[in-house]
C-alpha positions in Angstrom: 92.1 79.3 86.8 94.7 81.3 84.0 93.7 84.7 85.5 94.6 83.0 89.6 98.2 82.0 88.0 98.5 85.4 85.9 97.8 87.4 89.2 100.3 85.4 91.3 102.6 85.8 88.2 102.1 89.8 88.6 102.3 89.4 92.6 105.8 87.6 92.5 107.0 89.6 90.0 106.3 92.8 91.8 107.7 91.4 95.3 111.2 90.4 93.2 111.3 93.3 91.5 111.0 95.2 95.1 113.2 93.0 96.6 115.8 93.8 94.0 115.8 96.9 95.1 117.0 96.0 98.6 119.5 93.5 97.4 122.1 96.4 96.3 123.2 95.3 93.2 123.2 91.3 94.7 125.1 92.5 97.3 122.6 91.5 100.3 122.1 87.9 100.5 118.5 87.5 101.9 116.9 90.3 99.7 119.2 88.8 96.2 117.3 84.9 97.1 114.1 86.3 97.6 114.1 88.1 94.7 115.5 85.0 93.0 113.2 82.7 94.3 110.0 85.5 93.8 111.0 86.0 90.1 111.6 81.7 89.4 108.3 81.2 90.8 106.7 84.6 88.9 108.0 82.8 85.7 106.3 79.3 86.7 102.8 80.9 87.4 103.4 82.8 84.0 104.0 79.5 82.6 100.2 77.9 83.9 98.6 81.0 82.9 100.0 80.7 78.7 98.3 77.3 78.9 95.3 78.7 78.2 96.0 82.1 77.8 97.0 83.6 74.2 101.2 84.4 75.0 100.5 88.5 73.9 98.0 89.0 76.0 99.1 87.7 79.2 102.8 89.4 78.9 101.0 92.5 78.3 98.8 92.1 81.0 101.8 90.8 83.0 104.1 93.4 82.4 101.7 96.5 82.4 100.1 95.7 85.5 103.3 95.0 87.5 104.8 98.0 86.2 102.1 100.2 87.2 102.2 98.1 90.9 106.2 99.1 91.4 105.8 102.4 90.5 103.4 102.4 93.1 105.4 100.7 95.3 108.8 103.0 94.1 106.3 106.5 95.1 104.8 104.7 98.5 107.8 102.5 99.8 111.3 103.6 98.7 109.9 107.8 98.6 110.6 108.0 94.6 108.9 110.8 93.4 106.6 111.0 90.7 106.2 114.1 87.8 103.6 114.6 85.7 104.6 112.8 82.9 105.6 109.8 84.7 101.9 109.5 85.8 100.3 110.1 82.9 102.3 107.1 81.4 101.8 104.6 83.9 98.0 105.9 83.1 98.6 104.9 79.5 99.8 101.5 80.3 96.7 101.2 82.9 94.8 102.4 79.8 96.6 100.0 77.5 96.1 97.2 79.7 92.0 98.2 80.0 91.9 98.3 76.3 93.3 94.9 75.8 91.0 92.9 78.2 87.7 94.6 76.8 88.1 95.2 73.4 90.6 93.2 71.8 89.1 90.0 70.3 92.0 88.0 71.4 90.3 85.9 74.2 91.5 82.7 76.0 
């Protein structure tokens, strides 16, 4: 059940994180509360998934995972571009995050 609340986590996470985008520096009301509401409720998942999960490990997995998502989302949704060292390091954190779930000997 840790890895359903750390994917929600990531999910949320990723849809505030697009939505603050679109707020404008808070300056669009509906895009600011669901960013708001997406990141209180990333943070609660986050919270169900530590339970069990070592507090390292899931932040890790958390934050490499939803970085590689927005810079998918930044390159497919808002047209950002993408060089070839920007790549290769979301291919590191991919990497890093790979790493982590099959060889580290930190399990929950």
């Amino acid at each position: 059940m840790h890895w359903l609340f750390l994917g929600m986590a990531i999910v949320l996470e990723v849809i505030g994180t697009s939505f603050l985008k679109e707020s404008n520096g808070f300056q669009n009301l509906v895009p600011t509360l669901v960013s708001i509401a997406a990141y209180v409720c990333a943070f609660y998942f986050l919270s169900l998934a530590i339970r069990s999960l070592e507090l390292g490990i899931a932040y890790a997995i958390w934050a490499g995972v939803g970085t590689a998502l927005i810079v998918l989302i930044s390159w497919l949704v808002f047209n950002q571009s993408l060089d070839a060292a920007a790549v290769v390091g979301v291919g590191l954190i991919i990497a890093g995050v790979i790493v982590i779930n099959v060889f580290s000997e930190v399990k929950a």
